[in-house]
N, C-alpha and C positions, 0 to 999 in steps of 0.2 A: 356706629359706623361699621358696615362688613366690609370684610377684607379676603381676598379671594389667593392664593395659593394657585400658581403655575406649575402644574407639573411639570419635574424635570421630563428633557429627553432623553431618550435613547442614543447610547452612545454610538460613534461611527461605527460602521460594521455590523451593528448589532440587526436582527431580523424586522421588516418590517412588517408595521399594522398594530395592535392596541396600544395605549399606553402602557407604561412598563409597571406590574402591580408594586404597592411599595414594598422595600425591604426586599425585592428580588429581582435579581440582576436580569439585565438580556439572556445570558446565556443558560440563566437556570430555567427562564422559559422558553428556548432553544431543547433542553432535556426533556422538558415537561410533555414537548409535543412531539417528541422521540418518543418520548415512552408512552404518547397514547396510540401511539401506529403499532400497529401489531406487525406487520414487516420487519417494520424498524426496529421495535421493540427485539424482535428475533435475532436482526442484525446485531444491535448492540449488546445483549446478552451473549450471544456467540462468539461475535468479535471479543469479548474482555476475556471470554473463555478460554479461546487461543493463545491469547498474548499472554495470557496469566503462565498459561501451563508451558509458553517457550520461555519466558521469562525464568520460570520454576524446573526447566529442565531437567536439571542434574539433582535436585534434593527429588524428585518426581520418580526420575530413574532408578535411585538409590532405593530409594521405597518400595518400587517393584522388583528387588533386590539385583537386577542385572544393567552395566552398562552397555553403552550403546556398541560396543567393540568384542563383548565377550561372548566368546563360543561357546555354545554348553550341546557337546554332539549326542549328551543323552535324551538330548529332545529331537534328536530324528534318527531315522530308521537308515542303515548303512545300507540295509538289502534291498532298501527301493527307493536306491538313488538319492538319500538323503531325504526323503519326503519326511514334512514332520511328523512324529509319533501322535495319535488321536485325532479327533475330528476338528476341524474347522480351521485348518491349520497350526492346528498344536496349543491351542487356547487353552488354558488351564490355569489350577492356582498357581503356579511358579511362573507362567507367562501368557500377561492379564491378556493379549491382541493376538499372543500364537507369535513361532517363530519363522525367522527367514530359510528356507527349505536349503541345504546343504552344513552350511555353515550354522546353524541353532541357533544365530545372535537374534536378543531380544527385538520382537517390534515393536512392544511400548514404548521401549526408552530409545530406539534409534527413530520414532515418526515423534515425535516430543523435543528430540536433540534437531532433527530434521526441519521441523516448525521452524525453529531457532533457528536455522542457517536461510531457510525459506522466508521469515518474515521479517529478520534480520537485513536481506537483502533487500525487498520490498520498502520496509520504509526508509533504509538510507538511499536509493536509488529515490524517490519517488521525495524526498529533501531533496538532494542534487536537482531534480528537476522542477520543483515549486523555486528553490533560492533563484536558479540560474532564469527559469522562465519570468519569473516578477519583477526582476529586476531589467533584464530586456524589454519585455514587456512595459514599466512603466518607463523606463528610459527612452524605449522610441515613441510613446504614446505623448511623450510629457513634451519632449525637446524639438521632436518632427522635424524637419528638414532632412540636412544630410542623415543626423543622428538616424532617423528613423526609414530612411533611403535603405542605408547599410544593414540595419539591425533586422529591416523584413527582407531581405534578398536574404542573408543570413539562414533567417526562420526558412523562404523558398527550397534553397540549396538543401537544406536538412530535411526536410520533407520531405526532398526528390528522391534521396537515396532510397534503395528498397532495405528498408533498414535491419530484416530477421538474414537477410545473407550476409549484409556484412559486420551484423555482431558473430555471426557464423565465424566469418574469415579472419576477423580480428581476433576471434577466442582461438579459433584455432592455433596461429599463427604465433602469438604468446604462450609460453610454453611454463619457466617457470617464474611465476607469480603468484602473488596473493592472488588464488582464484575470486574469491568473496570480491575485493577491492576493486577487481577489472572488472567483474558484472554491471558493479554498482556503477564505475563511469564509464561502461560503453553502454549501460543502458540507459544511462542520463546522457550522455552526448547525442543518442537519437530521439528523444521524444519530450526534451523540453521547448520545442516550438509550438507546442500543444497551447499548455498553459500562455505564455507567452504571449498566442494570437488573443486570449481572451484578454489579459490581463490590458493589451496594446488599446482593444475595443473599447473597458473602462475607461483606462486612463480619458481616452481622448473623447470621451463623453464627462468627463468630470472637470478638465482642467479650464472650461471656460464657465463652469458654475459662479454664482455671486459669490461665496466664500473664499471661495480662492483667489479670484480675481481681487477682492477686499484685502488678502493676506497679500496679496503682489504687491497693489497696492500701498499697504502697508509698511513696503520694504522688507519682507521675508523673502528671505534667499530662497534658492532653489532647492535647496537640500531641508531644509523647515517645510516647504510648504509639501515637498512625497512624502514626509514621513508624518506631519503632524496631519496631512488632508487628504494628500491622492492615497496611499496606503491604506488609512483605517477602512476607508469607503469601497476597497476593492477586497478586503478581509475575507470578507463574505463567500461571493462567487470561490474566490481560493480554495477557501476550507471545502467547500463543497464539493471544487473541480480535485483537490487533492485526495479527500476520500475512495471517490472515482476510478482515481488513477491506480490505487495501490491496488486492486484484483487485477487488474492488466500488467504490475511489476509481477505480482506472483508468477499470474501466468507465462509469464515473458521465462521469468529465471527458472519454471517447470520446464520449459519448453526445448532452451538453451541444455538443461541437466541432460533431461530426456535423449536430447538431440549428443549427448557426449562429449559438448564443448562446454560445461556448464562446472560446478563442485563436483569437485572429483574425488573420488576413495581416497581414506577413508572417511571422506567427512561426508555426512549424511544430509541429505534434501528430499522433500517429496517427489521433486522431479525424478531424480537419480534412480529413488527406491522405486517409481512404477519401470523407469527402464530396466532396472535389473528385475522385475516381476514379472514383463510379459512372456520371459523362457519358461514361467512355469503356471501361466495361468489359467489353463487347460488342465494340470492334476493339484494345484495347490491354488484357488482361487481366490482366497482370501489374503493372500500373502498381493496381491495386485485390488481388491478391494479396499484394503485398510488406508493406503496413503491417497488412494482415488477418492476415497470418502473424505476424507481432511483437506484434501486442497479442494476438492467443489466444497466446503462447508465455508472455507477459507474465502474462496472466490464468492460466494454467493452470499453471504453476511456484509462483505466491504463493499459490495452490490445494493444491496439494499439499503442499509445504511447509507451510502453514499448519496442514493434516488433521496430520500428523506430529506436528507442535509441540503441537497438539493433543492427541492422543492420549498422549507421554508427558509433557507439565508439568499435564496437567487431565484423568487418566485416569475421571475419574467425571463430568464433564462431557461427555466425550466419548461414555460409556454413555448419559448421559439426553437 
């Protein structure tokens, strides 16, 4: 007598289409097909690249033997203006990027320290805004009525502001604070209705599925049935939509530096360091190349990456 063997399924969340090969998880074939996209492939190599080297900041620094704060004025010329000594901004063995034209301090180690306050902000802003949007999001999706009345007027009202002036007004207007900590929740106070609308879309395409309705049913509460059913099954789009999002926090908190209401001296950001670059990027043009080069590398990796992630954990979102 044969006897036939069901494969298991893939678990919630997980990407759809083949059966899952055995002995390998959804998500290792999630990577598998990361790493056969060449985009991707770049994305993700680059991305670990960055975070390695902000994660590694300070032992990274010390290796190139200057920190992010120290002046070394024998690396630029008094007689002209501070420009740095040698070609291409002062690039040499003692300072691997070339230094900052007045003051000598190392570029390696202040676009390295920079990463670190820049990507630093990124992903705790861009958490504030995945927690606070999913949770919205399946809350008015799941409960609808009033619940979901107040929570999309909410998303509306948030929308409506024009939201790069009044992180403007708000940064400004705060004076002393943790700068890093206010970025991260004024920039999550405007752009968690994002995620949010999607997640809203989910829920309310999910919660009258058979399973769900089997677990009501059932007598599972409301809080069993978001976290064991509507949850894992919106996983997906999430992870996707949150990849997404992080190149638009960089850019945000570049933009905010740039703009003079952002991290403030001495503490370093790519943003900060192209603002303080464009005074000299007519005789010293590297010194405004270097951090311009690491934030598009920054932005365009979590870009890509992101389109990938996209394309296979939310293949029909990706169509529409």
């Amino acid at each position: 007598m044969s006897t036939t063997t069901e494969a298991p399924s893939a678990p919630a969340g997980a990407p759809a289409g083949p059966a899952v090969a055995a002995g390998r998880g959804p998500w290792r074939l999630v990577l598998d097909q990361l790493w056969a996209r060449g985009s991707a492939r770049f994305g993700l190599v680059t991305v670990g690249v960055l975070v390695l080297a902000a994660a590694l900041a300070g032992p990274l620094s010390a290796l190139g033997g200057w920190s992010p704060e120290e002046f070394d004025k024998r690396a630029v010329d008094a007689y002209l203006g501070g420009m740095p000594r040698g070609g291409l901004g002062g690039i040499s063995t003692r300072h691997w990027l070339g230094v900052e034209p007045i003051t000598g301090r190392d570029l390696f180690a202040r676009v390295l320290h920079g990463g670190q306050v820049s990507l630093l902000i990124a992903f705790t802003a861009t958490a504030v805004v995945v927690v606070t949007g999913t949770l919205a999001g399946v809350s008015a999706g799941y409960f609808g009525g009033r619940t979901d009345a107040v929570l999309s007027r909410l998303m509306d009202l948030t929308m409506s502001f024009p939201s790069l002036i009044f992180m403007i007004a708000m940064m400004s207007v705060a004076k002393d604070v943790n700068r890093i900590l206010l970025i991260t929740l004024v920039i999550g106070l405007f752009t968690w209705p994002g995620i949010a609308r999607v997640v809203r879309g989910q829920t309310l395409s999910l919660k009258h599925r058979e399973y769900v309705e089997a677990a009501r049913v059932g007598g599972a509460r409301s809080w069993r049935i978001l976290t064991r059913e509507i949850l894992p099954n919106v996983s997906g789009p999430v992870i996707a939509y949150t990849t997404l999002l992080i190149p638009g926090m960089i850019a945000t908190e570049a933009a905010l530096s740039y703009l003079g209401v952002g991290v403030r001296p001495p503490t370093p950001s790519w943003g900060q360091m192209i603002a303080e670059s464009i005074a000299h990027y007519e005789t010293d043009p590297t010194y405004f190349l270097i951090p311009t080069a690491f934030l598009f590398l920054a932005v365009l990796a979590f870009t890509l990456l992101g389109d990938a992630l996209r394309d296979i954990l939310d293949p029909r979102g990706a169509r529409s």
